[in-house]
C-alpha positions as CSV (number, residue, x, y, z in Angstrom):
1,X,153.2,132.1,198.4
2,X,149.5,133.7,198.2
3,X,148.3,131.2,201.2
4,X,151.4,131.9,203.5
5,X,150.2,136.0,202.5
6,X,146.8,135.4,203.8
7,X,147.9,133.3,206.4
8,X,149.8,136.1,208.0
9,X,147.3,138.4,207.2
10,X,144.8,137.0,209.2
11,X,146.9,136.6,212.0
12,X,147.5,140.6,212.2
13,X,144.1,140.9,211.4
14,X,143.2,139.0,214.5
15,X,145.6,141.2,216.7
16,X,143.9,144.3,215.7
17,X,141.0,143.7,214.4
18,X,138.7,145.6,216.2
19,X,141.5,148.8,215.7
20,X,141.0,147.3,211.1
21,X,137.5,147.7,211.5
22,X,136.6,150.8,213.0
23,X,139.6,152.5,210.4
24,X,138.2,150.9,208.0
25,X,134.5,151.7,208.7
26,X,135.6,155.4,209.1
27,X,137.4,155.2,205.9
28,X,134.2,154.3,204.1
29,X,132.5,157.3,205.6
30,X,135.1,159.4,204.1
31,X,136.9,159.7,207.3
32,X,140.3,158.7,208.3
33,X,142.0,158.6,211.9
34,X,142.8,161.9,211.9
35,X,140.0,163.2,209.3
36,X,139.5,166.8,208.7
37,X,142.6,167.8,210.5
38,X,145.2,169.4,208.4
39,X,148.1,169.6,210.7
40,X,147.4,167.9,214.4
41,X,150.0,167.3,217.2
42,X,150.1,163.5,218.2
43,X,149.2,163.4,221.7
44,X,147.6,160.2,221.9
45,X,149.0,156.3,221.1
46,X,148.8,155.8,217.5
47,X,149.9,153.0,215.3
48,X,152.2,153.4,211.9
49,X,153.2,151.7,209.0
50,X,156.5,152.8,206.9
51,X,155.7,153.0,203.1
52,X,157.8,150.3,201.0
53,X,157.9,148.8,198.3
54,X,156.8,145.1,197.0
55,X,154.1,143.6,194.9
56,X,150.9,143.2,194.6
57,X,148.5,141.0,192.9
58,X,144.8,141.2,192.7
59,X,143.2,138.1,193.0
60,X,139.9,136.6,192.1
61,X,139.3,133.9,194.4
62,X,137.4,130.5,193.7
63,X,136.5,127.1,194.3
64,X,135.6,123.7,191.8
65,X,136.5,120.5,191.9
66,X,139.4,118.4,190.1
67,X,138.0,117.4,186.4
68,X,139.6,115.9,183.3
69,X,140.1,117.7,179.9
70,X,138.9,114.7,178.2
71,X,136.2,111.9,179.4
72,X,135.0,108.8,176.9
73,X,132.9,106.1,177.4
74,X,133.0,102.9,175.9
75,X,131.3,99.3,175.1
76,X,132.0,96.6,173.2
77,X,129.3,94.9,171.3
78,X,130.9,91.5,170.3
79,X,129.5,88.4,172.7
80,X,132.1,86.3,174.2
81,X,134.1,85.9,177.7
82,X,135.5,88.5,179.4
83,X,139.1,87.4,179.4
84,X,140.5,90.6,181.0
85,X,139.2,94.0,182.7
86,X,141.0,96.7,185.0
87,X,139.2,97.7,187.5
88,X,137.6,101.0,188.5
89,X,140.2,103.6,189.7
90,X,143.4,101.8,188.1
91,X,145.9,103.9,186.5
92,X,146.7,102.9,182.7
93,X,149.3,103.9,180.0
94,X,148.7,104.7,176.2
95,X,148.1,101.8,174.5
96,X,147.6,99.4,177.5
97,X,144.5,96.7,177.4
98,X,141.7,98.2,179.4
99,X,139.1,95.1,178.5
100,X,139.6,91.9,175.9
101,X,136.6,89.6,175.0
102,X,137.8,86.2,173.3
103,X,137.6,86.5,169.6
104,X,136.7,82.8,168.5
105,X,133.9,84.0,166.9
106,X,135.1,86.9,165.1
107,X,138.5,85.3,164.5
108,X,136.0,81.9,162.5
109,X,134.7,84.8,160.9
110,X,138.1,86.9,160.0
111,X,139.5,83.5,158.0
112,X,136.4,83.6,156.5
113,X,136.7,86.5,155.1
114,X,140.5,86.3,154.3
115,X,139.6,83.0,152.6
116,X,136.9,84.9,150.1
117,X,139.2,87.8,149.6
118,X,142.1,85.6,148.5
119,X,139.5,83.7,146.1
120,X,138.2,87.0,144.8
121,X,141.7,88.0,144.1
122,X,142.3,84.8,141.8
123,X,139.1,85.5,140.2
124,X,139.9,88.6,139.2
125,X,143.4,88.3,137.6
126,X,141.8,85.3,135.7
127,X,139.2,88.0,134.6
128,X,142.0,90.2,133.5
129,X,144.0,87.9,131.3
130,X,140.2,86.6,130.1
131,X,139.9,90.6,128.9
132,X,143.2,91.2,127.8
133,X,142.9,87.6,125.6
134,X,139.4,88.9,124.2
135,X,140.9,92.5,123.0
136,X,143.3,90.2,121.8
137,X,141.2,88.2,119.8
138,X,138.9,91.1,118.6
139,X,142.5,93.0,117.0
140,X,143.3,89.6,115.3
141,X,139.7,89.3,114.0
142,X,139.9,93.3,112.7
143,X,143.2,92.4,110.6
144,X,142.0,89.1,109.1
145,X,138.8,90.9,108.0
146,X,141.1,93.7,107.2
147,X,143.2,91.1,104.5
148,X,140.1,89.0,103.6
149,X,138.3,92.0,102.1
150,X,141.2,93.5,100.4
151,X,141.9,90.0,98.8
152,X,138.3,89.8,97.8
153,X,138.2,93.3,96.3
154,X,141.0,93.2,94.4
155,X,140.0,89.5,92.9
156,X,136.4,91.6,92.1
157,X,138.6,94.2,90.6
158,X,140.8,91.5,88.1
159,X,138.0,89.8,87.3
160,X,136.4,92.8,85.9
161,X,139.0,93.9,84.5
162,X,139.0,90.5,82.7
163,X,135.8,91.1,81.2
164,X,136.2,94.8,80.1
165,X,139.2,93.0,78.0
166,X,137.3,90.0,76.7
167,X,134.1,92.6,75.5
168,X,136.9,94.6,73.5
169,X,138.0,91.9,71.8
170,X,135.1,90.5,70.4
171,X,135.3,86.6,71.6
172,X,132.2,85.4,72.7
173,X,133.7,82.5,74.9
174,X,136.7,84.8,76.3
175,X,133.4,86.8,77.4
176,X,131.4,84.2,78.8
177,X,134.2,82.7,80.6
178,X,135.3,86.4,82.2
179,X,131.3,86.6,83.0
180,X,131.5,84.0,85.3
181,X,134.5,84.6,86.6
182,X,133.5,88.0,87.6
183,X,130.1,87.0,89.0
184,X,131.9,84.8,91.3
185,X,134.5,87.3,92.2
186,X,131.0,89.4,93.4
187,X,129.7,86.7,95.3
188,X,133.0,86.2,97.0
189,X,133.7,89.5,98.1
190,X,129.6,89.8,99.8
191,X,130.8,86.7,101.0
192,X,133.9,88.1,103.0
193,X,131.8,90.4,104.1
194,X,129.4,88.9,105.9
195,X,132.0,86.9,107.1
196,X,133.8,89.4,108.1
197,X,130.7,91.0,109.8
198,X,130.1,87.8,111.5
199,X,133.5,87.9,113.0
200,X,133.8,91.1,114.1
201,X,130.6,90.2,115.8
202,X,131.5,87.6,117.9
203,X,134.8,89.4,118.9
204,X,132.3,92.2,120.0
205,X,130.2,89.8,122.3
206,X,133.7,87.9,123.5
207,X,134.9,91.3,124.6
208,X,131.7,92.5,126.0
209,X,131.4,89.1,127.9
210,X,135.0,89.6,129.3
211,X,134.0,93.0,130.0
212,X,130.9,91.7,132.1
213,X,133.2,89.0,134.1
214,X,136.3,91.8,135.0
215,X,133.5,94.2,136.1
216,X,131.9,91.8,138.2
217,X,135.4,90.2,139.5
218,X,136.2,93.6,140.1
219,X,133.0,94.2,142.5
220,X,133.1,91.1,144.4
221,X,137.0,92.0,145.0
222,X,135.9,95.1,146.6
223,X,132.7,93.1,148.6
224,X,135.3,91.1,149.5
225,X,138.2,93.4,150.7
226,X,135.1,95.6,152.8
227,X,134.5,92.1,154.0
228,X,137.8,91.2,155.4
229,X,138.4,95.3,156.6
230,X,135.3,94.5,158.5
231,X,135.8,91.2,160.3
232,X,139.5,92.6,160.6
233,X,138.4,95.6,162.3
234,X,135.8,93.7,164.3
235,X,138.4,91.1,165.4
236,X,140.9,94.0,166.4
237,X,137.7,95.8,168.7
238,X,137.4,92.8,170.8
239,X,140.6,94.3,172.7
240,X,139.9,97.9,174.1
241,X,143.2,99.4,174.1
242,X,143.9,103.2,175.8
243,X,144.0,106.3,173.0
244,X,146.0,108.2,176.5
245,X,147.7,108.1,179.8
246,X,144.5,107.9,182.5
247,X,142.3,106.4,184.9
248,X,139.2,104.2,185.0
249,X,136.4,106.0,186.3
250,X,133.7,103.4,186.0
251,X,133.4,99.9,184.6
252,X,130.6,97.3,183.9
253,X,133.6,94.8,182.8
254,X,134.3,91.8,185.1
255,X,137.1,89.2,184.0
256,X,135.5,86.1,183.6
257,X,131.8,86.8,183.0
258,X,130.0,86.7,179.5
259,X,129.7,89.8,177.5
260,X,126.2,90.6,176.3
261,X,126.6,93.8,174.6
262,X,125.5,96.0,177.7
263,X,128.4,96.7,179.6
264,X,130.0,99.9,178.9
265,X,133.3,101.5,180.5
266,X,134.3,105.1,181.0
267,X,137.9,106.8,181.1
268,X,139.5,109.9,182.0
269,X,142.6,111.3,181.0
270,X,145.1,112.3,183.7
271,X,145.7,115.5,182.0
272,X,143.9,117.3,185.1
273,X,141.5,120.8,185.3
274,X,139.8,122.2,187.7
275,X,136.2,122.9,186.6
276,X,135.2,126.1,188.9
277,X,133.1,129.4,187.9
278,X,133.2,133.4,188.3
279,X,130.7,135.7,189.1
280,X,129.5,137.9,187.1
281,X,131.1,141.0,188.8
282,X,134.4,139.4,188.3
283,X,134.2,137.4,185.0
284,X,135.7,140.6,183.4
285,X,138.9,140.9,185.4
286,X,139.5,137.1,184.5
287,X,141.3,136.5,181.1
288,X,142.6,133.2,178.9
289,X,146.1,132.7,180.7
290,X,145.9,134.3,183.5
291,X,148.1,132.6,186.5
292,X,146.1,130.9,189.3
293,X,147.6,129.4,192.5
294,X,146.0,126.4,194.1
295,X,145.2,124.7,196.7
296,X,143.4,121.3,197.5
297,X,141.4,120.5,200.7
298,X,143.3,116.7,200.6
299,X,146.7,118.8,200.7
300,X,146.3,122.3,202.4
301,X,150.1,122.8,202.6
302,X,150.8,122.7,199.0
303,X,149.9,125.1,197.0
304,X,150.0,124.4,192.8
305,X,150.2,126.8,190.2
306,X,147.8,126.8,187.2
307,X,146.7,128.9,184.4
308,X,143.1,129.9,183.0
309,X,143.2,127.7,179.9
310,X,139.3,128.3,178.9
311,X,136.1,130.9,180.1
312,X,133.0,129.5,178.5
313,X,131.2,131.9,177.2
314,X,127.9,131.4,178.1
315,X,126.4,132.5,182.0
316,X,125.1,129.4,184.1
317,X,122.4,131.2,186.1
318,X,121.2,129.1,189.7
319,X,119.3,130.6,192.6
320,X,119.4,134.0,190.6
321,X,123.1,134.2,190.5
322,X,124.7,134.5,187.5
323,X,128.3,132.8,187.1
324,X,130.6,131.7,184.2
325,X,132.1,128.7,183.7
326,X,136.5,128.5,184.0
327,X,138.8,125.6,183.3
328,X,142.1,125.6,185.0
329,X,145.5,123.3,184.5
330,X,147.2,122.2,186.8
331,X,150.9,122.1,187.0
332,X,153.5,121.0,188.9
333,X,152.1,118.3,190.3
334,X,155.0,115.4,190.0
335,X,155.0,113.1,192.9
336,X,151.6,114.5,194.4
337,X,148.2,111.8,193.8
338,X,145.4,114.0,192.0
339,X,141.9,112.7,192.5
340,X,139.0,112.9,190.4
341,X,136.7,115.0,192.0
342,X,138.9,116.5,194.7
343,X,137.7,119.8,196.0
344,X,140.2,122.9,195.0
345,X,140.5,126.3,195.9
346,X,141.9,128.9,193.2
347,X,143.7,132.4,193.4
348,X,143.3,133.9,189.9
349,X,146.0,136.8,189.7
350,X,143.5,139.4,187.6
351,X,146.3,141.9,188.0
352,X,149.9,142.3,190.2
353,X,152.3,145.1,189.7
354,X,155.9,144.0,191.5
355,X,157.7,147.0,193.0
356,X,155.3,149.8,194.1
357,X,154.6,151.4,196.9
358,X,152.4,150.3,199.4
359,X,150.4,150.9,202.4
360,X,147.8,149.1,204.4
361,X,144.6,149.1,202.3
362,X,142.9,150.5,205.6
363,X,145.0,153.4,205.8
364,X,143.7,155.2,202.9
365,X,140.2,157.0,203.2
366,X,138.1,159.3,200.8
367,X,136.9,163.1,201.0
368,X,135.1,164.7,198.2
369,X,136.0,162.1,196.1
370,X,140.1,161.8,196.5
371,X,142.4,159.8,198.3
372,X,144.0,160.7,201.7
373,X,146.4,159.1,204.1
374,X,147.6,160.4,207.2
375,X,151.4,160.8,207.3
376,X,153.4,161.6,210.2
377,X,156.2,164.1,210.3
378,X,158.4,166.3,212.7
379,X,157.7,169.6,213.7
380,X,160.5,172.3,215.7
381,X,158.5,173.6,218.4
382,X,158.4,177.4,218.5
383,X,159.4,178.0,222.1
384,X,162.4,175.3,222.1
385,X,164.6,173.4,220.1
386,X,162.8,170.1,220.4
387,X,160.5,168.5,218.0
388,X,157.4,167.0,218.2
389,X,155.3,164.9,216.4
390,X,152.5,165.8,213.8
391,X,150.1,164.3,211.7
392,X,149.7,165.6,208.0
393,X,146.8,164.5,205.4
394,X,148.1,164.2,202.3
395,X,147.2,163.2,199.5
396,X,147.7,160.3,197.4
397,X,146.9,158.1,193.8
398,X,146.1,155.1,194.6
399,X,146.9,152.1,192.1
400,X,145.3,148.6,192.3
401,X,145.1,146.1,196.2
402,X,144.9,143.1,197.0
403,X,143.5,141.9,200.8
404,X,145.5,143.7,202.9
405,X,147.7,146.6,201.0
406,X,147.1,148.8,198.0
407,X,149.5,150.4,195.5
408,X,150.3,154.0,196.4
409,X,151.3,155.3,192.6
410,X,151.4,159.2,193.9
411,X,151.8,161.1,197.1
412,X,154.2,159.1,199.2
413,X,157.7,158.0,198.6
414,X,159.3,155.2,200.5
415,X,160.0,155.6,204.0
416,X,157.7,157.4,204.6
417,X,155.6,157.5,207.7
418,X,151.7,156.7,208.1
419,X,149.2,156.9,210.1
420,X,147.4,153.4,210.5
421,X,145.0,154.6,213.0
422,X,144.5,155.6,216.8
423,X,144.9,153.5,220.0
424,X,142.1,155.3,222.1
C-alpha cells in the first residue's frame, strides 16, 4: 500500500517537479505562490488541489537485512563415524536428526553402567534387610538382658531375704547355708551383668557395622545411578536432534567421515527479523509495536507487514553517526522463500491519523511563524454580474505529513480549493 503511495508520488513528482521545487523552496523562505497578497485576481495559469479527506501516516524509513531471533551453535564431542549430516542450507522440523555419530562406544559403555547400577541396586536391598536384621537383633538382645537381670535380682533379693530369716532364728547352719546361697546369688547377678553388657555390646557394633554397609550401599547406588545418567545422556548426545523449526546455516559434519571432536554446526530458527537501525533524530518517534511495512530487494512487488518487536537500548555509533539498533517480525509470509541475509527495506508507521484533511505538503508556507495556504474563491465583479477568480491566504493548523500531503486540522474544510502554485 505504502510502495504503490510512493510509487505514484514520484511519478507526479516527475511531471512537475521543477513547478514542487521552486513552491517548495519559496515555502521555506516563508513565501507561498501568491505570498504577501491578501486578495489577488488570477490572471495567470495556476495549478489546484481540492482539499479531501484520507489518511496519513508518518513513516520512518529503513533498511537491514533478514536475521533470526534465535541462532545456536553446536558440536559433538564423542569420536566415532559420521553416520548422518544435513547439509548447509536444508530446512529441518522440531525434533528431526540434524547429525548422528555411531554410539558403539558409548553404547559398551551405557551396559556398563546399567550393569553396575543393577548390581548396586542388589547390594543395597541386601544392606537393608542386613540393617533391619541387626536392629532386629540388638531389640532381642535389650529384652533378654532385660529378663536376665530381673531374674538375677530377684534371686539376689530371695536369697537375702533367706539369710535375714536364718540370722533371726538363731541356727548356725540355716545361716551358713543362706550365706552361701546369697553370695552366689551376688556373683550371679555381676554375672548377668557383664553379660548383659557384653551383649548389648556386640548388638551395638552389629548395628553400627550394618549401618556402615547401607551407608556405603547407599553411596555406590548413587555413583552408580550418576554413572548410568551419564553414559545414558552421553549415548542419547551422539544424535543432535532440532530444539525448533529452522535452517542449517553452516556445518563442519560430513556423512561418512570420522568425528574428532572439532566439527561444530550452527542453526537458525525460521522464525524471521529484520535486524536494521534508526538514527538518532528518529529513534524517538519509533516505539515497541509499531507497524512496519516491507519490502525485500529479491521480491520488490510484495510488500510484508511487520511490527517493531525490540529497540536496543544502547546507541551503535560508526563514522560519527549515532544509530540504534531495531528488530522487526515478519508476517505474512506463507508461500514466499525468506533468506538469511536478504536485504530489506522498512516503512515504520511513527504516526497515521485516517480521515483528515489534506493538502499537498508543498502547498503550505510560513510567515511570522504560522501556517498559510492559498485558497481560491469567486469574486462578483463590481461593474457586471460575472465572477472572477481570486486567490485568498488563509490560514491554517496543520497536523502531522507524510512524503507528499500533510494534515490540515484548521482553516479549510473539504472541497475546498487551493492554490498549488503558478504556471509562469
Amino acid at each position: 500500500m505504502f510502495r504503490q503511495k510512493k510509487k505514484i508520488i514520484f511519478l507526479i513528482v516527475a511531471v512537475i517537479i521543477i513547478i514542487v521545487i521552486s513552491a517548495i523552496s519559496i515555502s521555506c523562505l516563508g513565501a507561498g505562490p501568491f505570498a504577501g497578497q491578501e486578495d489577488t485576481a488570477v490572471n495567470q495559469g495556476i495549478e489546484t488541489f481540492e482539499v479531501q479527506r484520507g489518511d496519513i501516516f508518518q513513516l520512518v524509513s529503513t533498511t537491514g537485512t533478514i536475521g533470526s531471533e534465535i541462532i545456536n551453535t553446536y558440536t559433538i564431542s564423542f569420536s566415532g563415524e559420521i553416520l548422518l549430516a544435513l547439509e548447509k542450507g536444508t530446512y529441518f522440523k522440531n525434533g528431526d536428526i540434524l547429525v548422528e555419530i555411531d554410539n558403539s562406544d558409548g553404547l559398551v559403555q551405557f551396559e556398563k553402567a546399567e550393569n553396575n547400577l543393577k548390581i548396586s541396586e542388589s547390594s543395597l536391598r541386601t544392606a537393608r534387610i542386613n540393617h533391619q536384621k541387626a536392629m532386629d537383633a540388638k531389640h532381642i538382645a535389650i529384652q533378654i538382658a532385660d529378663l536376665n537381670t530381673q531374674i538375677s535380682k530377684e534371686s539376689t533379693e530371695s536369697a537375702l531375704r533367706s539369710l535375714e530369716d536364718a540370722n533371726e532364728a538363731g541356727v548356725d547352719s540355716a545361716i551358713s547355708q543362706a550365706q552361701s546361697s546369697y553370695d552366689k546369688a551376688v556373683l550371679n547377678e555381676s554375672a548377668t551383668y557383664w553379660n548383659n553388657l557384653s551383649s548389648l555390646q556386640s548388638a551395638d557394633a552389629q548395628m553400627e557395622s550394618a549401618m556402615e554397609n547401607l551407608n556405603q550401599a547407599e553411596i555406590q547406588m548413587k555413583l552408580a545411578r550418576m554413572d548410568y545418567e551419564e553414559t545414558q545422556k552421553n549415548l542419547d548426545d551422539y544424535t543432535l536432534k532440532a530444539p525448533y523449526d529452522g535452517i542449517i546455516i553452516s556445518s563442519d559434519f560430513k556423512s561418512g567421515n570420522q568425528n574428532s571432536g572439532g566439527s561444530i554446526i550452527s542453526i537458525i530458527s525460521d522464525d524471521f527479523l529484520i535486524n536494521t537501525t534508526i538514527g538518532e533524530t528518529d529513534i524517538s518517534k519509533v516505539t515497541e509495536g509499531d507497524e512496519a511495512y516491507i519490502t525485500l530487494d529479491a521480491y520488490p512487488d510484495i510488500e510484508f507487514s511487520g511490527e517493531v518487536e525490540k529497540i536496543i537500548p544502547v546507541a551503535v555509533e560508526e563514522g560519527n553517526i549515532i544509530s540504534f539498533e531495531i528488530k522487526i517480525r515478519l508476517s505474512n509470509i506463507e508461500g514466499t522463500e525468506i533468506y538469511y541475509g536478504l536485504s530489506a527495506n522498512a516503512d515504520i508507521v511513527a504516526e497515521k491519523v485516517e480521515n483528515v484533511l489534506y493538502v499537498p505538503i508543498q502547498s503550505v508556507y510560513q510567515e511570522n511563524g504560522k501556517s498559510y495556504v492559498d485558497t481560491l474563491i469567486q469574486e462578483q465583479q463590481a461593474d457586471s454580474e460575472e465572477t472572477m477568480q481570486a486567490v485568498k491566504k488563509t490560514e491554517v493548523t496543520t497536523g502531522i505529513n507524510d512524503y507528499s500531503s500533510i494534515e490540515i486540522i484548521s482553516g479549510l474544510k473539504e472541497g475546498d480549493i487551493i492554490v498549488t502554485s503558478k504556471i509562469q
